[in-house]
C-alpha positions in Angstrom: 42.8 40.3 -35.0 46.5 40.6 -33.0 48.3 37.6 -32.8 47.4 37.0 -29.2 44.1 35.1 -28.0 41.4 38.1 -28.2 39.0 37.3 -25.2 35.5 39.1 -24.7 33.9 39.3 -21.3 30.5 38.8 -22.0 28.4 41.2 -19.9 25.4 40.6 -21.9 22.3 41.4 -20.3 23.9 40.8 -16.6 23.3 44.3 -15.6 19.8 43.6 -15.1 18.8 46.9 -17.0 21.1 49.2 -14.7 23.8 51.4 -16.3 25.5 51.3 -13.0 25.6 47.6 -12.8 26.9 47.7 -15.9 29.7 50.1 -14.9 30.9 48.0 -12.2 30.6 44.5 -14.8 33.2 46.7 -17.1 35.4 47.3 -14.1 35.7 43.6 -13.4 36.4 43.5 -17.3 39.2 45.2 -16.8 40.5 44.0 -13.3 40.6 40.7 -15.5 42.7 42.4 -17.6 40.5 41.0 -21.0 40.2 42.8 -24.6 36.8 43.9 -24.7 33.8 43.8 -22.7 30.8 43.3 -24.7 26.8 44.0 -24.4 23.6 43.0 -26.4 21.5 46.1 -27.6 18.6 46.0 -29.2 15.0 47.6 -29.0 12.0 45.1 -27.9 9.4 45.7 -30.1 11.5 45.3 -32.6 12.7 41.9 -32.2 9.8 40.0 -30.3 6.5 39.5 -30.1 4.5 40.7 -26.8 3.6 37.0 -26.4 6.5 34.9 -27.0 7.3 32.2 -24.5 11.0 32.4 -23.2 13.3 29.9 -23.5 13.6 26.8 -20.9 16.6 28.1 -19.3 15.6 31.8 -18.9 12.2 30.6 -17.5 14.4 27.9 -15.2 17.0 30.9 -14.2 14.4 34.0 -13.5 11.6 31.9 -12.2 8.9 34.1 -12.4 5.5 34.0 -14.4 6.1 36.9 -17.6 6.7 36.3 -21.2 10.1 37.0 -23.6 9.0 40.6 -24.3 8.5 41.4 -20.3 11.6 40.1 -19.5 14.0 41.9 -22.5 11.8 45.0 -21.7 13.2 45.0 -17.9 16.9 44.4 -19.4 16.9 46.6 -22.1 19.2 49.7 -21.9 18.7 53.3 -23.6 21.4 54.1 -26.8 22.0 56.9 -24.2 23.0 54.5 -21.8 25.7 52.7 -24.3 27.3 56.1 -25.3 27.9 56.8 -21.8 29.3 52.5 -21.5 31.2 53.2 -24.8 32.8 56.5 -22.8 33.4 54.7 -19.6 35.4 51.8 -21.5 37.0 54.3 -23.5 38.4 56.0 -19.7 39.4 52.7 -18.8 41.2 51.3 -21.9 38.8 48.3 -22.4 37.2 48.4 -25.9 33.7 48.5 -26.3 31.0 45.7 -27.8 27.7 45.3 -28.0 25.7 42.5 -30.0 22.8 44.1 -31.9 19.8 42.2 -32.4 18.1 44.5 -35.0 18.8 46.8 -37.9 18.2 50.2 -36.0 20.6 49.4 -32.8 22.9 48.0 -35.1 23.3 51.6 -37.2 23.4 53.3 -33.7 26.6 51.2 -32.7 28.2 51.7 -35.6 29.0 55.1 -34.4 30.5 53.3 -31.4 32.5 50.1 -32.5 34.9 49.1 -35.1 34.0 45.5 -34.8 30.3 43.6 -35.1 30.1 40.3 -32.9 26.8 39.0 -34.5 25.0 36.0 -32.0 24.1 32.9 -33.2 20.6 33.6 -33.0 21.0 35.5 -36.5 23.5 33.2 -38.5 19.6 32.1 -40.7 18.9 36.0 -40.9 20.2 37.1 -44.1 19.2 40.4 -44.6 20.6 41.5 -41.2 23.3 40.0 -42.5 24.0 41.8 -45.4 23.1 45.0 -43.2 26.1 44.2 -40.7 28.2 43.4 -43.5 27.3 46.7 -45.1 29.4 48.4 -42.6 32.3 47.1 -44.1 33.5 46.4 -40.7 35.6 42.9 -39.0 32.9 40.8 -38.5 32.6 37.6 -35.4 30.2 35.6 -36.0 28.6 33.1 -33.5 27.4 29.6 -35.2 25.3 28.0 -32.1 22.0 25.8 -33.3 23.5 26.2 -37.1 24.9 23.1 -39.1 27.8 23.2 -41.8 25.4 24.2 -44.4 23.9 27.1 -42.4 27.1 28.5 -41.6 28.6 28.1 -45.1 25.2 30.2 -46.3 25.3 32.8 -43.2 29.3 33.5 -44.1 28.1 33.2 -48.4 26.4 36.2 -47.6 28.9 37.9 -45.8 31.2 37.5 -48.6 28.7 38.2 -51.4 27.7 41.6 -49.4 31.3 43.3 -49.3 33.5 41.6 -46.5 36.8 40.3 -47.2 37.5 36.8 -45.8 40.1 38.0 -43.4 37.8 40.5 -42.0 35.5 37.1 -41.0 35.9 35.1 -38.0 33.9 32.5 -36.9 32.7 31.1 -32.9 32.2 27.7 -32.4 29.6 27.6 -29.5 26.6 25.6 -28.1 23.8 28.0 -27.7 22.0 25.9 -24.1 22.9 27.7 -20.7 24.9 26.2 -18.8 26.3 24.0 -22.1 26.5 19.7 -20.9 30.2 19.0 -21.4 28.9 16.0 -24.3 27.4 18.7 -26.2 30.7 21.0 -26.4 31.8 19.2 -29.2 35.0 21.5 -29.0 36.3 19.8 -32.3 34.0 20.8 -34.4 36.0 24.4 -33.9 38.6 22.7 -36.1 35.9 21.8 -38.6 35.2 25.4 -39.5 38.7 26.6 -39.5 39.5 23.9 -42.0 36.4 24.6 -44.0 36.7 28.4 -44.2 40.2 28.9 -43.9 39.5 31.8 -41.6 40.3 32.7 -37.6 38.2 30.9 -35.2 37.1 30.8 -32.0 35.0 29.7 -29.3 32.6 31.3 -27.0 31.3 29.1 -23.9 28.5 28.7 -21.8 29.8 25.5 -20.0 30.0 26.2 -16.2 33.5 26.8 -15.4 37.1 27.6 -17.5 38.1 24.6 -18.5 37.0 24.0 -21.8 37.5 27.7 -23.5 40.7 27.3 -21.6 41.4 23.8 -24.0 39.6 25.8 -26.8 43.3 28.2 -26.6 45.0 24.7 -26.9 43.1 23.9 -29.9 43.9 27.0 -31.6 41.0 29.3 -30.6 42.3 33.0 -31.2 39.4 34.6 -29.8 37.3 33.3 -26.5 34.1 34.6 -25.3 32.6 34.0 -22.0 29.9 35.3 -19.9 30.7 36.9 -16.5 28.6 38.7 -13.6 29.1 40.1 -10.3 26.8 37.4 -8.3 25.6 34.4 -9.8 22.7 34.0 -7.5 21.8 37.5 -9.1 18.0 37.7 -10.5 18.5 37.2 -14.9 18.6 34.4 -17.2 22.4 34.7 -17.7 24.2 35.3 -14.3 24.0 30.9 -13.0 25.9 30.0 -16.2 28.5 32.9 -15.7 31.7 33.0 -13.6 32.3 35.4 -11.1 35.1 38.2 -11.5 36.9 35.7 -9.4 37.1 33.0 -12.2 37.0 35.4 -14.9 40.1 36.7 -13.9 41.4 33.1 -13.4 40.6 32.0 -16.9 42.0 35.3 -18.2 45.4 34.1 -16.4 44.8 30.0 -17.6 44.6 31.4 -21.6 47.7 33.9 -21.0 49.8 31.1 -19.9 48.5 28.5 -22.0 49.2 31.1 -24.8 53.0 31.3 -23.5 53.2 27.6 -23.3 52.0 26.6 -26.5 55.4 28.5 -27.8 56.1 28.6 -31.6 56.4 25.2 -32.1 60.3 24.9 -32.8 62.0 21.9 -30.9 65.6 23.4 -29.7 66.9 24.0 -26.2 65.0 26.5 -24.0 67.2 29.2 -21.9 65.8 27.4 -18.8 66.5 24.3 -19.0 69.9 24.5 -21.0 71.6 24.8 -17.4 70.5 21.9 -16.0 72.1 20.0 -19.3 75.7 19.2 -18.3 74.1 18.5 -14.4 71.6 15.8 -15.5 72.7 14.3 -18.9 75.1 10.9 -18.8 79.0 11.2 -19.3 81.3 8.5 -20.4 83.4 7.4 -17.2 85.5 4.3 -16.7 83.4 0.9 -15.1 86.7 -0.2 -13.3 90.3 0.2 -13.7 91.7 0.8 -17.2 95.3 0.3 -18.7 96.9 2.8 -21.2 96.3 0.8 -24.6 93.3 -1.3 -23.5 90.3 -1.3 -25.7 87.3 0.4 -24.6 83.9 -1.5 -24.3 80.8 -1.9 -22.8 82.4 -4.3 -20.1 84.9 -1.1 -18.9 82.9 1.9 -19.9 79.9 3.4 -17.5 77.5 6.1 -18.3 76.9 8.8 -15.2 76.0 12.2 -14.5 79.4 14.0 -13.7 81.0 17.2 -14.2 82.3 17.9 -17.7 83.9 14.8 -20.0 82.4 13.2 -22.9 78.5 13.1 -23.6 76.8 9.8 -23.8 75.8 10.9 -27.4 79.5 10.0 -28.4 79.2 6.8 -27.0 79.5 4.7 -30.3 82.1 6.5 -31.6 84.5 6.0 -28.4 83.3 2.0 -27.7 86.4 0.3 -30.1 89.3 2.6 -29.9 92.0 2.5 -27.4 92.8 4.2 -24.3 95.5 6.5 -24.6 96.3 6.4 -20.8 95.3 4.7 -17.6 91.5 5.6 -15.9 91.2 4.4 -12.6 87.8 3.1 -11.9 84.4 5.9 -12.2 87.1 7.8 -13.7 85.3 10.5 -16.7 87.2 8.9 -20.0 
């Protein structure tokens, strides 16, 4: 990873099954001015049954009557479809991601990606695991609905399979759409950095930009975040997305956040080292002072002023003697 905060706009599955939807969601990527827009591939039968249920949130946000595999069938995109995605973000200098949910799609975009974001949805799956890590390729991996133990297994295998620790990176997220701010738990980002020793990260689904904004604060170097054209757009994703409006805001909240953070070094900026001699206290004279009178706290003053003596060298001129006559708000 570069030493700046690497942030993924998190298309997902918010182009409703449309390849040009999903054009116009990477051109908003890149208005935004993020590092990668990323997708979810996968092929249905492979990783549901025709009668699983769908989750609360997907049947709250699509609010119609059909099951899991009905709705990922409708949303599912050809590998023809994320060649020509991988080309189109290749013409506009965005790279390319897409989550794979199964073995097969995962082979097919390793022919397009040099980086594997794996969800949180797989950190229990060990073989697919292994398969991912068999790439040999930089590896992100999400850690919603997974305690300590589960991740310290999930990235185990990583390890034991081929990666390098450096090539690991873990996302501290809460997999519930939209995320209740008392379920964040932003901390617990720090946990796994301290744990593992590796880069870490955060990827939201709180509604709004503050808290992966804070997670930059914290010390996330990578930020994912869902994103969509319309919100009020038929899917399970686009209520708990921003719009390219505050996508491109957050983009502009981490960049600056990033700048102010600094590199931690107390010393004197360039901006404000103007404003010293202006604002700081110098020594002046209280009221009138004879040549050979002692200086003290009764006849000495601190006040802004042009020039003279700082107030820093204020104990080392209260005792001596004045060697000539200061009329009073005189600088000593």
């Amino acid at each position: 990873m570069n030493k700046k905060v690497f942030i993924i706009a998190e298309a997902g599955v918010n182009h409703n099954g449309d390849i040009n939807l999903a054009k116009k969601l990477i051109d908003i990527a890149v208005e935004a001015k993020v590092d990668a827009v990323k997708f979810q591939t996968w092929k249905t039968e492979l990783i549901v049954s025709e009668d699983a249920d769908m989750a609360e949130y997907q049947k709250e946000n699509i609010g119609v009557d059909e099951n899991q595999f009905q709705m990922l069938k409708k949303l599912e995109l050809s590998y023809e479809s994320f060649q020509e995605l991988k080309i189109y973000c290749d013409s506009k200098n965005i790279e390319f991601l897409s989550t794979p949910d199964e073995e097969v799609s995962a082979n097919f975009l390793n022919g397009l990606q040099n980086k594997f974001k794996i969800g949180s949805a797989e950190v229990t799956n060990m073989p697919f695991l292994r398969h991912i890590a068999s790439f040999g390729k930089d590896v992100i991996l999400s850690t919603g609905m997974s305690s300590m133990e589960e991740v310290e297994v999930a990235f185990n295998t990583l390890l034991d399979s081929g990666l390098e620790k450096n090539q690991i990176s873990l996302l501290h997220v809460t997999t519930q759409y939209p995320t209740p701010m008392q379920d964040v738990n932003l901390r617990a980002m720090l946990s796994l950095k301290e744990k593992f020793g590796v880069t870490v990260g955060y990827s939201d689904h709180t509604l709004g930009i503050e808290v992966p904004v804070a997670s930059v604060a914290l010390g996330a170097k990578i930020v994912e975040k869902h994103f969509t054209i319309d919100k009020s757009m038929e899917g399970p994703d686009h209520k708990a997305s921003l719009s390219p409006i505050e996508l491109k805001l957050m983009v502009n909240s981490i960049r600056n956040i990033e700048l102010a953070l600094g590199d931690g070094e107390k010393k004197v900026t360039d901006s404000e080292a103007q404003n010293i001699d202006v604002v700081r206290k110098k020594i002046c004279a209280k009221t009138d002072i004879s040549k050979g009178t002692k200086l003290s706290e009764q006849n000495l003053i601190l006040k802004r002023a042009n020039g003279g003596i700082s107030a820093i060298e204020w104990d080392n001129i209260v005792g001596t003697v004045a060697e000539k006559s200061y009329q009073k708000g005189e600088l000593i």
